[in-house]
C-alpha positions as CSV (number, residue, x, y, z in Angstrom):
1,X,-2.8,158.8,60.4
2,X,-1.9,162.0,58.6
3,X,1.2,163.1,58.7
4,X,0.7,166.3,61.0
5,X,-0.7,164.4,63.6
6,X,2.0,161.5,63.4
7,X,4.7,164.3,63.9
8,X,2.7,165.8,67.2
9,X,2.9,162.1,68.8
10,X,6.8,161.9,67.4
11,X,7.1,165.2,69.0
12,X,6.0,164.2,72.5
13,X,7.9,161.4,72.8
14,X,10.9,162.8,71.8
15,X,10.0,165.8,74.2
16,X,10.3,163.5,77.0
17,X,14.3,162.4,76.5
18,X,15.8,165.5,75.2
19,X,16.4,169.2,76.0
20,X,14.4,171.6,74.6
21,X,16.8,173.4,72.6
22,X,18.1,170.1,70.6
23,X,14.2,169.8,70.2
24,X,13.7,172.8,68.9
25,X,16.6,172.1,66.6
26,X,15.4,168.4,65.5
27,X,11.8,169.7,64.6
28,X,13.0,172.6,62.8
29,X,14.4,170.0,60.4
30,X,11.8,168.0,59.8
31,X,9.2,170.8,59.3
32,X,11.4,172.2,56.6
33,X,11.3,168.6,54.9
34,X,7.4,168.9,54.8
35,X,6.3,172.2,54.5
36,X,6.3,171.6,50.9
37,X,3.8,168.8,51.0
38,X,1.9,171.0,54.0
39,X,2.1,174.5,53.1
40,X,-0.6,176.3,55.7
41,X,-1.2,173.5,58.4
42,X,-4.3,173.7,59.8
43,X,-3.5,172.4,63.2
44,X,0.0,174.2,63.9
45,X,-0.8,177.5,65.3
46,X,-3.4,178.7,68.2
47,X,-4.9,181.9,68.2
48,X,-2.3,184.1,70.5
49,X,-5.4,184.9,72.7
50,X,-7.9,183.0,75.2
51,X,-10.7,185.4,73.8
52,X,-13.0,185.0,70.6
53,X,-11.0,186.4,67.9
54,X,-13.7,189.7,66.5
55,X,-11.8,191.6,64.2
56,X,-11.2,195.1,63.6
57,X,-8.8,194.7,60.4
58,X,-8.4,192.0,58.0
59,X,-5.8,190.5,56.6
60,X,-4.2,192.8,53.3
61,X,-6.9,194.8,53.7
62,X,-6.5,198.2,52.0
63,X,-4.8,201.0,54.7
64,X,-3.1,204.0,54.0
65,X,-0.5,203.5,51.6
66,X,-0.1,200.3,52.3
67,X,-1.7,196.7,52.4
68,X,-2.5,195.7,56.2
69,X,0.0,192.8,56.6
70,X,-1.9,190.6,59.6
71,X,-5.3,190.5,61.8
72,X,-6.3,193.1,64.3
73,X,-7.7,191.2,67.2
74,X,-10.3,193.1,69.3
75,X,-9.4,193.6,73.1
76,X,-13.2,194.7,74.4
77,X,-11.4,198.4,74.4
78,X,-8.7,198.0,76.9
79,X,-5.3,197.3,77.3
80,X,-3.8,194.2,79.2
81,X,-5.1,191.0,77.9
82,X,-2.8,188.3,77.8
83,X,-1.0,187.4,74.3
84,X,0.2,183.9,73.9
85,X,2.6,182.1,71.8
86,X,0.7,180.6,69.3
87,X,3.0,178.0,68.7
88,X,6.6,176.5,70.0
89,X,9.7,178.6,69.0
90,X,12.1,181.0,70.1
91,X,12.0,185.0,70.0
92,X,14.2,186.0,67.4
93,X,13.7,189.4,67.2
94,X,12.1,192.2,69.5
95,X,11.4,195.8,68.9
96,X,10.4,198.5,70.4
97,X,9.7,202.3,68.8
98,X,7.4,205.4,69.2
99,X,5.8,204.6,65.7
100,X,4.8,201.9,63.4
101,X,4.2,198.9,65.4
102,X,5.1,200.1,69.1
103,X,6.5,197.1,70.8
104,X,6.3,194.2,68.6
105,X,7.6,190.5,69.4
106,X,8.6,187.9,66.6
107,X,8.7,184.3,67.6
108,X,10.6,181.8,64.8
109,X,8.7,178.1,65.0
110,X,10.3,174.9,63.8
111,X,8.1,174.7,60.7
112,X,10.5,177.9,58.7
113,X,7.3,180.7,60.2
114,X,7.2,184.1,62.2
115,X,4.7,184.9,64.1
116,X,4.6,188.8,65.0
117,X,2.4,190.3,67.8
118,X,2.4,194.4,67.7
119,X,1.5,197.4,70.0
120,X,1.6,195.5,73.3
121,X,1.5,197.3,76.4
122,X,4.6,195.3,77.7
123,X,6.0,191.4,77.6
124,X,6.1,188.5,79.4
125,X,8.1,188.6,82.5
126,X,11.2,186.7,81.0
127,X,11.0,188.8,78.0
128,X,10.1,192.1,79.5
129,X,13.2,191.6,81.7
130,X,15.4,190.8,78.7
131,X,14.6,193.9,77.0
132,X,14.8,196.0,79.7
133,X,18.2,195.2,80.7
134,X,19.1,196.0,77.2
135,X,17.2,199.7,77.5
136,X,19.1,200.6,80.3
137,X,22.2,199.2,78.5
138,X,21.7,201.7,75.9
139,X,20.3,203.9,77.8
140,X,17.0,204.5,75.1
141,X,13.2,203.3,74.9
142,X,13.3,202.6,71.7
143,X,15.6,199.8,70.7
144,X,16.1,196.7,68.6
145,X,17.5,193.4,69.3
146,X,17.8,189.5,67.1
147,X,18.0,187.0,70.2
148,X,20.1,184.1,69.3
149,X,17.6,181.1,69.0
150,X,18.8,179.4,72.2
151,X,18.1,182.4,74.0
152,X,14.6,183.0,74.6
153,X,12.6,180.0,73.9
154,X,8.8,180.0,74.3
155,X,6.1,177.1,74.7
156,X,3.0,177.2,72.8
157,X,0.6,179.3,74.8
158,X,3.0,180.6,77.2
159,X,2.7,184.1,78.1
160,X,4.7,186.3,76.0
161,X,3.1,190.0,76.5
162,X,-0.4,191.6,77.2
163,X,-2.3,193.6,74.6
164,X,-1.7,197.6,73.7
165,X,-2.0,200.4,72.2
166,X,1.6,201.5,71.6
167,X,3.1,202.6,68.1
168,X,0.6,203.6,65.3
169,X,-2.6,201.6,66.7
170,X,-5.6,203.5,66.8
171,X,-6.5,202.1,70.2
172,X,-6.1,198.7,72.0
173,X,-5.6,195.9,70.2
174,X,-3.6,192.8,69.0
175,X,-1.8,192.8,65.6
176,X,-0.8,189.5,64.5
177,X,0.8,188.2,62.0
178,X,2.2,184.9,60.3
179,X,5.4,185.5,57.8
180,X,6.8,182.7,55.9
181,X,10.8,182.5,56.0
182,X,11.2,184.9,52.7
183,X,9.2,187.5,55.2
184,X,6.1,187.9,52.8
185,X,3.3,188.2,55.3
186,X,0.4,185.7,54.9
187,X,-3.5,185.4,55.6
188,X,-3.8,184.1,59.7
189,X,-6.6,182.5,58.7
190,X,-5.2,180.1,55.9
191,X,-3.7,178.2,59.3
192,X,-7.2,178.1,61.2
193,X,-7.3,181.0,63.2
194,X,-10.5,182.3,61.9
195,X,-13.4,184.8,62.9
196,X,-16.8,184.0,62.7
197,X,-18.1,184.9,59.4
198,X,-21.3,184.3,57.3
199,X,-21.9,187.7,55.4
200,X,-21.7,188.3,52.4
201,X,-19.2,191.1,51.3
202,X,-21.1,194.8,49.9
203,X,-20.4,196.0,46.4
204,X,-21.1,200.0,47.3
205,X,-19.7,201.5,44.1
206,X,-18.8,200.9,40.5
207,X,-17.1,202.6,38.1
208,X,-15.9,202.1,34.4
209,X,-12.5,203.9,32.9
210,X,-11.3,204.0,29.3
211,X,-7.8,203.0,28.7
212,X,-6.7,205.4,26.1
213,X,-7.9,208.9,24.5
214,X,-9.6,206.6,21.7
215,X,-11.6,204.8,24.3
216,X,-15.4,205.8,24.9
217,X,-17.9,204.6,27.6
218,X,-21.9,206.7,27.1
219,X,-19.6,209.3,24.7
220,X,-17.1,210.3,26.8
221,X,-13.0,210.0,26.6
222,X,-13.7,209.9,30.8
223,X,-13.8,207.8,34.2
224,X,-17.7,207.1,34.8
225,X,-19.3,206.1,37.6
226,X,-22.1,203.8,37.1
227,X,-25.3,203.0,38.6
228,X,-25.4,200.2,40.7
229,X,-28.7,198.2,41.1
230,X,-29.0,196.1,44.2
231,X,-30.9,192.8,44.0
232,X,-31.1,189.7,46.6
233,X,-28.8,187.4,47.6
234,X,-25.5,190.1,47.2
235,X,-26.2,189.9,43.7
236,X,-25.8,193.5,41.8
237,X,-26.4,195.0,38.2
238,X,-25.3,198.6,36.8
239,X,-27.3,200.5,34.1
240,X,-26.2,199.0,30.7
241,X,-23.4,201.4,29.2
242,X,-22.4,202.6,26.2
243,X,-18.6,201.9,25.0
244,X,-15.8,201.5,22.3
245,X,-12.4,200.7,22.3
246,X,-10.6,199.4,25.4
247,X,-12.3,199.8,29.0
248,X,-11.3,198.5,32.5
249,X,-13.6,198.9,35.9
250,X,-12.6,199.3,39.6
251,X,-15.0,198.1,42.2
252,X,-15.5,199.8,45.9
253,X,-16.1,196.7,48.3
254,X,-16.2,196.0,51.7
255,X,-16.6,193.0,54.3
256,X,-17.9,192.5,57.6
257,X,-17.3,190.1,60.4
258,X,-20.5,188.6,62.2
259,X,-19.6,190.3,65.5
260,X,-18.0,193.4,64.4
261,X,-19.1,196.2,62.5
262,X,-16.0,197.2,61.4
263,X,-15.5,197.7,57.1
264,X,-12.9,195.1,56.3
265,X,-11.1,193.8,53.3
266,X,-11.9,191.2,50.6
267,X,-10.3,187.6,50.4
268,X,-10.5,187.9,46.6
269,X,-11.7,189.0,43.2
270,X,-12.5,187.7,40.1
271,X,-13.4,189.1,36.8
272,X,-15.0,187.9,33.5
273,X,-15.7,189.1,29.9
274,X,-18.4,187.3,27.9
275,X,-16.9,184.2,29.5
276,X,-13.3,184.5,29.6
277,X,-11.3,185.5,32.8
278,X,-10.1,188.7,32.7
279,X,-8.0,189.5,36.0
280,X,-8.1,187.9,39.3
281,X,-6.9,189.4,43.1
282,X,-5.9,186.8,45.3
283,X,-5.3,188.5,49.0
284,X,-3.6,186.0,50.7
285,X,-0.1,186.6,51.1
286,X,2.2,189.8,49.9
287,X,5.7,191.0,50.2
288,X,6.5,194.1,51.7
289,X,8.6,195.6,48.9
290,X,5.6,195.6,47.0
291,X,2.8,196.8,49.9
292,X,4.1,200.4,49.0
293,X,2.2,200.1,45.4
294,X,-1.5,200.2,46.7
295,X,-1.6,203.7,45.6
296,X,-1.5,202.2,42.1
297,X,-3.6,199.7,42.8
298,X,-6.6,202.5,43.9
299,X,-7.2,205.1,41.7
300,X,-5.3,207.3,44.1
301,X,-6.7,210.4,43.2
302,X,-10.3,209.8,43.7
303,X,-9.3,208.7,47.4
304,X,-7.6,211.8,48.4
305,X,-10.5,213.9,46.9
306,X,-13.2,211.6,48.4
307,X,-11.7,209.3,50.7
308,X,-12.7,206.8,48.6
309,X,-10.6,203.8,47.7
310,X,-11.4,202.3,44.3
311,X,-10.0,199.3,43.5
312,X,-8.8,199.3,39.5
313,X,-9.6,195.8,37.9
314,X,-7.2,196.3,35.7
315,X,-3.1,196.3,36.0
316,X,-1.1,199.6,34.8
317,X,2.6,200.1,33.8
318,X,4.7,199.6,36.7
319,X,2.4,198.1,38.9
320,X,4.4,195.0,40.2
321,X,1.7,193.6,42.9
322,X,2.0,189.9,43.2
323,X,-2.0,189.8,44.2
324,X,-2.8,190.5,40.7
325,X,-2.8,187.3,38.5
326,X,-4.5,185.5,36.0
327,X,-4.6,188.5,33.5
328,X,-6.1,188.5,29.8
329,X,-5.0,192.0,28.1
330,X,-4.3,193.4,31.4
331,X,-7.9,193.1,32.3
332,X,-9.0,195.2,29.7
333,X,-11.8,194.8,27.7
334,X,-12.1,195.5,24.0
335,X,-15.3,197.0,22.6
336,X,-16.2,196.7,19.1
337,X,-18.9,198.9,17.4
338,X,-22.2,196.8,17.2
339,X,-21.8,194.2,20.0
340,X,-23.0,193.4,22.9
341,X,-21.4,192.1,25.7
342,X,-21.3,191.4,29.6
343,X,-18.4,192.0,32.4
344,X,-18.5,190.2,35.6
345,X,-17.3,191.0,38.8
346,X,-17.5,188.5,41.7
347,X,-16.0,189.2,45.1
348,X,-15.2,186.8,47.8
349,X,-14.6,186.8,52.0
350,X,-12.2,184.2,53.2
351,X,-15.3,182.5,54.3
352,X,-16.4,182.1,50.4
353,X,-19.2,184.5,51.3
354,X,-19.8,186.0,47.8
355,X,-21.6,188.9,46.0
356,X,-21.5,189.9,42.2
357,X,-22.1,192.8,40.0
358,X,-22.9,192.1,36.0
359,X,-22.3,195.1,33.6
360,X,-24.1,195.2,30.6
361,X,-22.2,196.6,27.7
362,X,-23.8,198.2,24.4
363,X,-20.6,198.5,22.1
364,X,-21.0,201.9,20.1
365,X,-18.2,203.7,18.4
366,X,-20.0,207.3,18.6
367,X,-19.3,210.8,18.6
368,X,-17.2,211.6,21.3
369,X,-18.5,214.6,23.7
370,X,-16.5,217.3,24.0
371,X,-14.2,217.4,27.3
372,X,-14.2,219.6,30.1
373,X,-11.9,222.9,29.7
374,X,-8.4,221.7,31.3
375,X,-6.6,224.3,34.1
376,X,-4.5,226.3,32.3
377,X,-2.3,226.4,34.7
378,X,1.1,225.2,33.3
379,X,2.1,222.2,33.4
380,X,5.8,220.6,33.7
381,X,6.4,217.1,33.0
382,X,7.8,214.9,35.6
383,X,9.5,212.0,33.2
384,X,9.7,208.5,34.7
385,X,12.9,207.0,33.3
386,X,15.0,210.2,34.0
387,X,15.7,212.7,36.8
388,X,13.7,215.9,36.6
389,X,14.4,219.2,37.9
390,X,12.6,221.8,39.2
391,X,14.0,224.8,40.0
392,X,12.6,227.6,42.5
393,X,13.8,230.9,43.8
394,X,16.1,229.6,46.1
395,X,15.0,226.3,46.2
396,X,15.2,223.1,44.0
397,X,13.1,219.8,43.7
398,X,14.3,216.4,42.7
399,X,12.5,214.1,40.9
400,X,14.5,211.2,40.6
401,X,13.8,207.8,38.0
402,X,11.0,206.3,38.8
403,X,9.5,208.4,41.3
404,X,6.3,208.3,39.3
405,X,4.6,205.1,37.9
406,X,4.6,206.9,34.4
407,X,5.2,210.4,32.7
408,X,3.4,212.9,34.6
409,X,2.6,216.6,34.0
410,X,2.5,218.3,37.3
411,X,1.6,222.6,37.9
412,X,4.3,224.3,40.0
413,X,4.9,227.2,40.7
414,X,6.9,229.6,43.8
415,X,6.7,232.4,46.1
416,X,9.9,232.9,48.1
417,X,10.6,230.5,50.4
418,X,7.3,228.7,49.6
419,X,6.5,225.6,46.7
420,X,3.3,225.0,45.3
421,X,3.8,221.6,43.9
422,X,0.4,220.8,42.6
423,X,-2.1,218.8,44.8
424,X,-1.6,215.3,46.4
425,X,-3.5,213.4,43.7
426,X,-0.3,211.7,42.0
427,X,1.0,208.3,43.6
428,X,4.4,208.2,43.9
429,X,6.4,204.7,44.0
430,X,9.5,206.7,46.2
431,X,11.0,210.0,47.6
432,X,11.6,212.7,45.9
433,X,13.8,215.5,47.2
434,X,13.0,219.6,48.2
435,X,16.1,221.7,49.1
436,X,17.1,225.4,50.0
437,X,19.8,227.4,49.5
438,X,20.5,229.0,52.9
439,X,23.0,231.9,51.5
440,X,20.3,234.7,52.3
441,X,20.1,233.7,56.1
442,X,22.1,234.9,58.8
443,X,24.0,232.1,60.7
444,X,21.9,232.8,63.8
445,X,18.7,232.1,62.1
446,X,19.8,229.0,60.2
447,X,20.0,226.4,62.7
448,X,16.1,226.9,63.7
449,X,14.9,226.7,59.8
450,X,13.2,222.9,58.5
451,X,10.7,222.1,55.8
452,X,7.4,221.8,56.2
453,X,4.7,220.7,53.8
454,X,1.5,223.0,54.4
455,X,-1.8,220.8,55.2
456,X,-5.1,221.7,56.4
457,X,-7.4,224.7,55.8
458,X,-5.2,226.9,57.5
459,X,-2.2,225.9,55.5
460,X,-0.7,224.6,59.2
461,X,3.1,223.7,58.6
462,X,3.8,220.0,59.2
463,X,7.6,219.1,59.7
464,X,9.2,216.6,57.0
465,X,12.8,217.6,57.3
466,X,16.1,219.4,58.1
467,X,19.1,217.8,57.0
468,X,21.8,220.3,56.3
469,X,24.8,219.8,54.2
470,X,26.8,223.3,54.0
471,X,24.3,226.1,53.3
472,X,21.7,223.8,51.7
473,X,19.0,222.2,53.8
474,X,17.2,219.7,52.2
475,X,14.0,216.8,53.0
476,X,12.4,214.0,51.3
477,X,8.7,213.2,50.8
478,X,6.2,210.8,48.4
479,X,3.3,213.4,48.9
480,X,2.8,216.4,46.3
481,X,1.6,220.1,48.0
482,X,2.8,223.1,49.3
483,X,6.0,223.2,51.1
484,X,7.6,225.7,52.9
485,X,11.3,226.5,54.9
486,X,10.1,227.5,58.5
487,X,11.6,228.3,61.2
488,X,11.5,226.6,64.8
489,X,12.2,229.0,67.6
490,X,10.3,227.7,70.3
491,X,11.5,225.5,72.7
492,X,9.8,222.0,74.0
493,X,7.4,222.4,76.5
494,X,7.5,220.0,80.5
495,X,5.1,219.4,82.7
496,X,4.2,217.5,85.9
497,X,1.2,215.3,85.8
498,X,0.8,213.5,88.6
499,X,3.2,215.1,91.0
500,X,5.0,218.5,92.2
501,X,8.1,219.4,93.1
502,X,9.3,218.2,96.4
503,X,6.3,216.0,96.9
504,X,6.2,212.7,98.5
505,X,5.7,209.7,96.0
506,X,5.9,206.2,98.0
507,X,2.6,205.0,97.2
508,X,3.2,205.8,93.5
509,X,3.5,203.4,90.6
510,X,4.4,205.6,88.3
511,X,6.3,209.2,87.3
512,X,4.7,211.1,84.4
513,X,5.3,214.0,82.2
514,X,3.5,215.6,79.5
515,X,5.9,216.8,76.7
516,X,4.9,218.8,73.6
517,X,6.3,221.1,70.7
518,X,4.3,223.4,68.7
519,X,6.5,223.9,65.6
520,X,9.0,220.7,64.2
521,X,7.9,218.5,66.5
522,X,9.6,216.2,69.2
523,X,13.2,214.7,68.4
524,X,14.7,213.6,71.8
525,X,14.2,213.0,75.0
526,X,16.8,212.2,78.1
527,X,15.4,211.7,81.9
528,X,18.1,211.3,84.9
529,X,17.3,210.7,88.9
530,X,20.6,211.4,90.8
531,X,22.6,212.1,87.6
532,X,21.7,208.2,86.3
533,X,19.5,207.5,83.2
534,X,16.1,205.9,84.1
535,X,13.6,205.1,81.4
536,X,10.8,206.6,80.8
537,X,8.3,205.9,77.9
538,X,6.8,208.1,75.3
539,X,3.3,207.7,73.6
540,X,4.0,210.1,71.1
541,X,0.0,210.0,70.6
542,X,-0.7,211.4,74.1
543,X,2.5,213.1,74.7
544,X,2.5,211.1,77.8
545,X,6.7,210.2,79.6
546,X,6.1,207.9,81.8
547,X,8.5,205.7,84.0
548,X,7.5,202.9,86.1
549,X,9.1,202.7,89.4
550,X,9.0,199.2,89.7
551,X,12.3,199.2,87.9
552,X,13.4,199.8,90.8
553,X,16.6,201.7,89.7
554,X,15.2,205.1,92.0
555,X,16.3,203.8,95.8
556,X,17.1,206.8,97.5
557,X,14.9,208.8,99.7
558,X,15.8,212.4,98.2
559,X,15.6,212.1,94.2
560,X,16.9,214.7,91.9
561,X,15.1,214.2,88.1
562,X,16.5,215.9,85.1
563,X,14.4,216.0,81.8
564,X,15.8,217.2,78.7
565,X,13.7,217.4,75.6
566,X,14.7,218.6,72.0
567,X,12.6,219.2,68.9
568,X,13.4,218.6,65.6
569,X,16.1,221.5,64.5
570,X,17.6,221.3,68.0
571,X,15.6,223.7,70.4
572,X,15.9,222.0,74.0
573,X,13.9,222.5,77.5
574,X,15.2,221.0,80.4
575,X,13.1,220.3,83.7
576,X,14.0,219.6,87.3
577,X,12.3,218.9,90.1
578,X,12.6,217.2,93.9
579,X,10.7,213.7,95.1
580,X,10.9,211.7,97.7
581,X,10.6,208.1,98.2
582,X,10.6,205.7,101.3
């Protein structure tokens, strides 16, 4: 018998004579003694949902500046369908924000994993009520909390929340994840829960970039795209190209589900020259220190002027990504005069569905064709080893070691109170810093000022900042543009949805409240009936406050709310209103 299925008949019998927790405790033990012999078991986890699992993201697919770190379960388009603990454990951590994941759940299991399940629309009744004691304890939606594992133990496929669309998500769905205990997400479906599968991935673009200024591919020192020729069977060919010197390629790929139409991520990638591996990309499991370095991994300027996202074949200074292995001269290729040679590319779905692309290669050390002019603009150079400065009217930016991946020349210039700091082509590995000197503002006007980084056609300011230290105010950012100290004089804006003032609301579920600010944005918000906090919650997305009354914190017949909101540099609006309530 193998050994997974011997444990499950240990387990039940051992179920049957001892409490759960010294269960919990006991398995946890021998799980860690044979997760090296058993690294993904294949039996061990259930899909958290009693619906076909159709994806709308794949595992480490490629997001916005960032690797996607589990599988998007489709919900049909709504919100409420039940989420289930894919395996024994206990609920070690639980938290709950207006961003990133919403209200996300993290159950530990015996066998050293986390499972994670995000943007749900609320908990399981033991676990809602756990967490909600704790928001009115604090008095605040958002919160955090690290159960003790006695606390809150859950059985495989109990009920442990219904499916959302809270945080970040983009509509209704389940995000789940499986982290091993060194919290590097890993690929769901390496432990069976799969999604039907049998296409083949689509190669949709191809391109070939010299390393160096000595580097030529058809005559030019230049990134080329190259003509890709589609044949059957997900097999591909480009035109035959011209090179010399060192080259690398990136690839534009994409996957799809059989019952989804959605454009998901590869499993892997594997390249060859005239026979010998070049570079491989294995997608099955990151860290998230790293999952910040995708930007390096696309050619990052090419995706913010196409939307685009080109994956380079090829590894660059200071890029650390663990996917990347396997690698022969960086996955360069060297091209001598007078040869002829052939790169491979073959990509994979976690299904082994395949295609391929061949690249014939005509090695030719010709003349080199002259280059496009260059902006004259000028240029300062943003050095990675050292702190840079650069130095406005009024203002001065940071650039501190290793901000950027390598030397980088950058334009800048000023105009007052505004930065033109190049375009958002450059991908930055962390923050760097934009503050103003305040001296030429009158104390009244100082306390509504912030920085803003212009975006959009009609240079709209967008918020990124206001932390003042003395007469300097100062914000972080990774992206490059125009920036800008504005000020914020308007104040939040309140208003009633679904009732009036000194209306009757019995027969009501729920009290909501649209909030919105035009300038810095939303900061806080605080909601009293009688003069005692009740919680309300904010979709950030809609604007939407709204507070259940099934809390059942609101029992008196005449109710007094009170609704302060404050933006971003401290402009506040406060609402109040009479209900009643039998």
């Amino acid at each position: 018998m193998p050994k997974y299925l011997l444990l499950r008949a240990v387990q039940i019998n051992i179920f049957a004579f001892m409490p759960k927790v010294f269960n919990f405790l006991f398995l946890t033990l021998i799980y860690t003694s044979l997760s090296a012999q058993n690294p993904y078991p294949q039996d061990y986890f259930q899909s958290p949902m009693d619906i076909p699992i159709i994806l709308s993201g794949s595992f480490a697919e490629l997001r916005s500046n960032h690797f996607h770190s589990g599988i998007d379960i489709k919900t049909k388009g709504k919100e409420g369908v039940k989420v289930n603990a894919s395996a024994d454990g206990y609920v070690s951590r639980i938290k709950i924000s207006h961003f990133g994941y919403g209200k996300a759940l993290y159950i530990t299991h015996p066998n050293g994993y986390t499972t994670v399940y995000a943007h749900l629309q609320k908990f399981g009744p033991k676990i809602e009520g756990f967490i909600k004691k704790l928001q009115y304890d604090k008095e605040s939606f958002e919160v955090e909390t690290f159960p003790k594992n006695t606390e809150l133990l859950v059985d495989q496929g109990e009920l442990v929340g219904y499916s959302g669309n809270t945080g970040g998500s983009g509509g209704p769905h389940l995000h789940f994840e499986i982290r091993d205990n060194q919290e590097r997400p890993i690929n769901p479906m390496l432990f069976g829960v799969k999604a039907k599968d049998s296409k083949r991935p689509r190669i949709t673009n191809v391109y070939a970039y010299p390393r160096d200024d000595q580097a030529l591919i058809n005559g030019k020192n230049e990134v080329q795209q190259l003509r890709l020729i589609p044949a059957a069977n997900g097999v591909y060919q480009t035109e035959k190209i011209t090179a010399y010197g060192e080259i690398g390629f990136g690839i534009v790929s994409y996957d799809q589900q059989d019952l989804a139409p959605n454009k998901n991520g590869l499993s892997h990638i594997k390249t060859r020259f005239n026979g010998t591996d070049k570079l491989e990309v294995d997608f099955k499991r990151f860290s998230f220190s790293e999952t910040k370095h995708l930007n390096r991994f696309i050619d990052y300027a090419v995706y913010k002027d196409k939307n685009r996202r080109i994956q380079k074949l090829f590894l660059e200074k200071n890029n650390p990504l663990s996917l990347i292995t396997n690698l022969d001269n960086n996955g360069y290729c060297k091209i001598e005069d007078s040869t002829f040679s052939v790169y491979k590319i073959l990509v994979k779905d976690f299904d082994d569905n395949t295609a391929s692309v061949r690249i014939p290669i005509h090695g030719l050390n010709g003349e080199m064709l002259p280059k496009a002019k260059e902006n004259n603009t000028a240029k300062h150079t943003i050095s990675e080893s050292a702190t840079t400065y650069l130095q406005g009217q009024n203002s001065t930016v940071t650039f501190y070691p290793n901000t950027v991946y390598e030397d980088t020349n950058i334009s800048f210039k000023y105009s007052a109170d505004t930065l033109f700091l190049d375009v958002d082509r450059v991908p930055m590995q962390k923050n760097f810093s934009i503050s103003y000197n305040l001296d030429a503002y009158q104390d009244k006007d100082i306390d509504h000022l912030y920085i803003a980084r212009l975006y959009g056609y009609y240079k709209k300011p967008s918020y990124i900042g206001a932390t003042r230290k003395g007469n300097e105010l100062s914000a972080r950012t990774k992206t490059l543009g125009s920036f800008v100290l504005a000020s914020d004089t308007e104040a939040p804006k309140i208003k009633p949805v679904n009732f009036q003032n000194k209306k009757w609301l019995s027969n009501y579920r729920y009290l909501k409240l649209k909030i919105s600010d035009k300038e810095s944005g939303i900061s806080n918000y605080r909601a009293t009936v009688n003069g005692k906090w009740i919680l309300m919650e904010y979709d950030y997305k809609t604007g939407m406050l709204v507070h259940d009354f099934n809390d059942e914190v609101i029992n008196e017949t005449t109710n007094n709310l009170k609704v302060i909101v404050t933006d971003n540099v401290g402009n506040s609006s406060t609402f109040d209103a009479v209900f009643y309530r039998k």
